[in-house]
N, C-alpha and C positions, 0 to 999 in steps of 0.2 A: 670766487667772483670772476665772472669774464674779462678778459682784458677790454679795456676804452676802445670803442672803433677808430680807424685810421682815416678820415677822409683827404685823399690827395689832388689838387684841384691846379691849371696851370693854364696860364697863360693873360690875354689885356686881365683888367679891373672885371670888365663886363664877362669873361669869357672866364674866369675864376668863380666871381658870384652864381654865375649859371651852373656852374660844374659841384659847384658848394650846394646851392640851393636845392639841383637836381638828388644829388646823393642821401643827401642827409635830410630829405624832404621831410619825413613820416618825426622823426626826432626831432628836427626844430617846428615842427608845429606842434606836436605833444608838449614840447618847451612852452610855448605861447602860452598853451591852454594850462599849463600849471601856474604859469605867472599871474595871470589872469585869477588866480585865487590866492595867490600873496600881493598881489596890488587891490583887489576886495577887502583883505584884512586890512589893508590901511585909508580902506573908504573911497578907494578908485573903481569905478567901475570901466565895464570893456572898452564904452565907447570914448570915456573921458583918456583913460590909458589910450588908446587911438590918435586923438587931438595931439597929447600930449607928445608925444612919440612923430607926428609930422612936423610939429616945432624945433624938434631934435632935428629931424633929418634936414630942415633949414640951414642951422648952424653948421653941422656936420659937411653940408655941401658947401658953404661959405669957406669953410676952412680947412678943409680936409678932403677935397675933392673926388681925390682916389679911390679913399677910402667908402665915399657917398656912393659912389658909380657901384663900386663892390658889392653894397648891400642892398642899392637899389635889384641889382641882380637877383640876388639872392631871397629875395622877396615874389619878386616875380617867377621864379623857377622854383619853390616850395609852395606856390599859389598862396602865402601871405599877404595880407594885405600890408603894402609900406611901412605905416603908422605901427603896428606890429610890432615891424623887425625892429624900429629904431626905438619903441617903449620895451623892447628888451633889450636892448643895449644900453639904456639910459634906466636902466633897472633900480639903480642907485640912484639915483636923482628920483625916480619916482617914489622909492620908498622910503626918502629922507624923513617924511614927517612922523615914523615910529622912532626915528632915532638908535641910536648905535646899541638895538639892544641884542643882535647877535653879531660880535666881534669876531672878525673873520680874518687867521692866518699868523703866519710867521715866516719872516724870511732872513735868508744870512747870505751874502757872499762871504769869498776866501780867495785873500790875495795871491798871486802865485807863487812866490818866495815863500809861503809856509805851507804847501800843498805836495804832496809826496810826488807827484806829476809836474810839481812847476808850472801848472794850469791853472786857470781863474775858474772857482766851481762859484755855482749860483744854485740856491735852491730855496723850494716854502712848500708849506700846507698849508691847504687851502680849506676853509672850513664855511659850511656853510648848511644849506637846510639839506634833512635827507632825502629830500624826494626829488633832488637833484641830481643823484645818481646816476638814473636811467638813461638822460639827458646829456651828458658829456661825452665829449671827444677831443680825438688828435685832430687836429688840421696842418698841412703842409701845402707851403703854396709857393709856386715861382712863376713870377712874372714876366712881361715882355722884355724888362731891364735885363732879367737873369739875375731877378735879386729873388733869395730864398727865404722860406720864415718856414719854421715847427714852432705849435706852441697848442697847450690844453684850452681848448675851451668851454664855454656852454654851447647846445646849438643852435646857430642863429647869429651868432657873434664869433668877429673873426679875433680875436686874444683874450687870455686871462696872463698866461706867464709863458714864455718859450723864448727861443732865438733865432737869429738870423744866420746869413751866410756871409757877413760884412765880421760876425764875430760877439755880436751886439746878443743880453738876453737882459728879462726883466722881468719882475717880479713884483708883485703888489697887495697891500694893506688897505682892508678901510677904516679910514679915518672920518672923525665928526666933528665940528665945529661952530662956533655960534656965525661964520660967515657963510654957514653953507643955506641953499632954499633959495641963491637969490636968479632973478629969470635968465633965461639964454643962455650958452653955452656948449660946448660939445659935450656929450658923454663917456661918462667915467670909462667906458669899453673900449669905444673910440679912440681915449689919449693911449690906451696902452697896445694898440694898433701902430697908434700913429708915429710910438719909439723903436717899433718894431718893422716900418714901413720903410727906413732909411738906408739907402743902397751906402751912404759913405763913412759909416760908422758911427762911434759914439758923438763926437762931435753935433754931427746934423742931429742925433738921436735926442737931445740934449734940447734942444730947440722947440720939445713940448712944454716946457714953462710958459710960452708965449701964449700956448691957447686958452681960450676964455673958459670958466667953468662954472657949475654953479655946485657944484659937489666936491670935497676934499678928499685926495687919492695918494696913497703912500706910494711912490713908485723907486724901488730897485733897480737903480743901473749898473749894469755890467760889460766889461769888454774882453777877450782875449789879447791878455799883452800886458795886462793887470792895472785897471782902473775899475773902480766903483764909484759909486755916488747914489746916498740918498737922498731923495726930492720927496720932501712934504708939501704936495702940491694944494692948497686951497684957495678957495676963489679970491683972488686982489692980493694974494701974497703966495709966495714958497721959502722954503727953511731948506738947507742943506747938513746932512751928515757925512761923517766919512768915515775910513775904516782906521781902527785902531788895532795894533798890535793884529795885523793881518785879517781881523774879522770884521763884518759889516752886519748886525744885526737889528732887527726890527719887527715891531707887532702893530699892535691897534691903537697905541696913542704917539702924540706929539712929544721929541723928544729935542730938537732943536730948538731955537731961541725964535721961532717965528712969533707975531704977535697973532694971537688966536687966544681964544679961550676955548680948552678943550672938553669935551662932551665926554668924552669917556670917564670923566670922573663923578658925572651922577648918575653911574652904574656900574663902577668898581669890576673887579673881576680878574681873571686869568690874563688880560692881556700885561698889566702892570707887572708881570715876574716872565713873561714867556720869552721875551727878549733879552732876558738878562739869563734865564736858565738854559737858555740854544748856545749863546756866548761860552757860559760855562763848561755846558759841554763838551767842546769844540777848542779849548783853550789852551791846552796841556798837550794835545797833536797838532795846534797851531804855533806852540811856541817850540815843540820840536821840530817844526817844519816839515809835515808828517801827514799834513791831514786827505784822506785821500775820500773819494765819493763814496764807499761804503761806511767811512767815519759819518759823513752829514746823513746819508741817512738813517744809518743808526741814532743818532739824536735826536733825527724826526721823528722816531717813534717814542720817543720819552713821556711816559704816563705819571711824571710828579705832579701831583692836585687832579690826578683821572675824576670825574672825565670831563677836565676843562682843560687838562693839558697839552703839550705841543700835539701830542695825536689826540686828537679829540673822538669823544662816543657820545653818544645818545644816553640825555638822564632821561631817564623814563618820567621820573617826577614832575616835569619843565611840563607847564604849557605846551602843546602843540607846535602852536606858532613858536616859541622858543630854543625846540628844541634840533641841536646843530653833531656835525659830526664832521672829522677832518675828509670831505670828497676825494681828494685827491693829493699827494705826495708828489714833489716834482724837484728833479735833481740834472743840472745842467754841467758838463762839461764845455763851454766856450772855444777854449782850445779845438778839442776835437767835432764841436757841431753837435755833439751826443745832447739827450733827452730821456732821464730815463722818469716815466710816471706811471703811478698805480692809480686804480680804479678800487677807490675808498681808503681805510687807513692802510697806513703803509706798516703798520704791525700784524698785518692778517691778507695783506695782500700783494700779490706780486708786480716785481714792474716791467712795461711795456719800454725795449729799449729802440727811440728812434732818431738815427743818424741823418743829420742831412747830405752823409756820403753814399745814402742807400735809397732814400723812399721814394728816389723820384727814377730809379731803375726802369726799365719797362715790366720786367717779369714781376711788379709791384704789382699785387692783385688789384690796388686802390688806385694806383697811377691812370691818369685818362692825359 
């Protein structure tokens, strides 16, 4: 399998989205049009997905300004229509009413004191439909501030999981819940933009609880210098976790004390052990102080209960619409700014390693 494209984009909001939009034009409109028959399956058609998605871009401009200006760009320089870009980015909100029935991801931070490196690693697999493949990339972007970001995404949308130049990376779980459906709101892609948008560190990064949501989003924080925190972020309420005996690990349900009632329990599955079997993994070179980035992804590839395990495959059997496979493997160094991600599972595929001590070079093919 080919490595992920690199798209490298620099400089205001407006002058990134352009350079975003321009590059990866032919991708993220191919994106649109596959969504466009997974928002069908749940009874939305184009034009309503449209409406719904300039609702989004309201909010997203109300509260996220930066982040609006970016994708208004990026709309306009892929010849998207607005409404579009921001119903794929609000992907999650629009396809809440199927409900949590493909459970998407696993993620672990490692504190630094139990890391063979002395460095805070963040990593997840990412799991999702397969005809999402085609569709994904790197994005790297630095702004007017001189603030940096690397992170995987889909195209079209500027984060799924990566990090900054402040130190800061994250990672994320969907989660469901009976508070989720309710109107307005920024989208699910949006918040994990907007942890990753923060020139001053975890601190300001931290300051996404604040925004409104109408969909519940697990988000993994991490820093270089060794803090994590996880946020179970659902609408009118967050839960916090923290890391135990050096490890911070997480899947697809609620494990905090927040007050929710959780959806993933009327439809069972792999997520209820995948968080607990990462931990295991990873627990015997955490308590030697030992654990280094080729430990975490060796665990990513763990096929106990295949193929609904940490690396996840395609059951042939599964409906269509059901059927998921781990996209993408993504393993972060914080310390060093490193990024290392495959292009499908990470037991059959290799990973793309990208520093943000290099990508933004000039002799970077992708650099503009």
């Amino acid at each position: 399998m080919s490595p992920l494209p690199l798209i490298v984009a620099q400089g205001s909001p407006t002058e990134i989205g352009a350079a975003y939009g321009g590059q990866a034009r032919e991708l993220i409109r191919a994106n649109v049009e596959d969504y466009r028959e997974k928002f069908a399956v749940v009874g939305l058609g184009a034009a309503q997905a449209r409406r719904l998605g300039e609702a989004f871009r309201s909010t997203t401009h109300d509260h996220t300004p930066r982040i609006a200006t970016t994708l208004d760009a990026v709309a306009e320089a892929s010849g998207v229509a607005v409404g579009d870009i921001y119903a794929l980015n609000a992907r999650t909100e629009l396809m809440l009413p199927a409900g949590p029935q493909l459970p998407e991801c696993t993620g672990v931070a490692v504190m630094p004191e139990h890391t063979a490196a002395g460095h805070t690693l963040l990593a997840q697999n990412w799991d999702w439909y397969p005809s999402q493949l085609p569709y994904s990339l790197v994005l790297a972007t630095r702004d007017e501030r001189g603030h940096e970001i690397v992170c995987l995404t889909e195209a079209g949308m500027l984060a799924k999981t990566g990090l900054n130049s402040a130190g800061v990376g994250v990672c994320v779980n969907l989660l469901h819940c009976d508070r989720d459906g309710l109107p307005g709101g920024v989208p699910y892609h949006v918040l994990i933009r907007a942890v990753l948008d923060q020139p001053d560190g975890i601190s300001t990064s931290l300051k996404v609880t604040s925004l409104p949501r109408s969909a519940s989003i697990n988000l993994v924080i991490a820093t270089a210098g060794g803090v994590a925190v996880d946020l179970e972020v659902a609408p009118g309420a967050t839960g916090r976790v923290l890391p135990t005996d050096g490890l911070l690990t997480h899947a697809n349900h609620f494990v905090s004390d927040i007050d929710v009632t959780d959806a993933i329990y009327d439809v069972g599955g792999s997520s209820l052990f995948r968080d607990y079997r990462l931990r295991r993994l990873l627990a015997d070179r955490a308590a030697e102080r030992k654990v280094s980035v080729d430990d975490v992804a060796d665990a990513l590839r763990d096929h106990l209960g295949f193929p609904y395990a940490l690396c996840r495959h395609v059951n042939e059997t599964d409906e269509p619409e059901l059927r998921s496979l781990t996209c993408s493997s993504v393993v972060m160094d914080l310390d060093e700014r490193l990024m290392l991600v495959s292009q499908g599972p990470p037991c059959e595929s290799p990973f793309l390693e990208v520093s943000l001590e290099t990508v933004f070079d000039p002799q970077s093919p992708a650099a503009v």
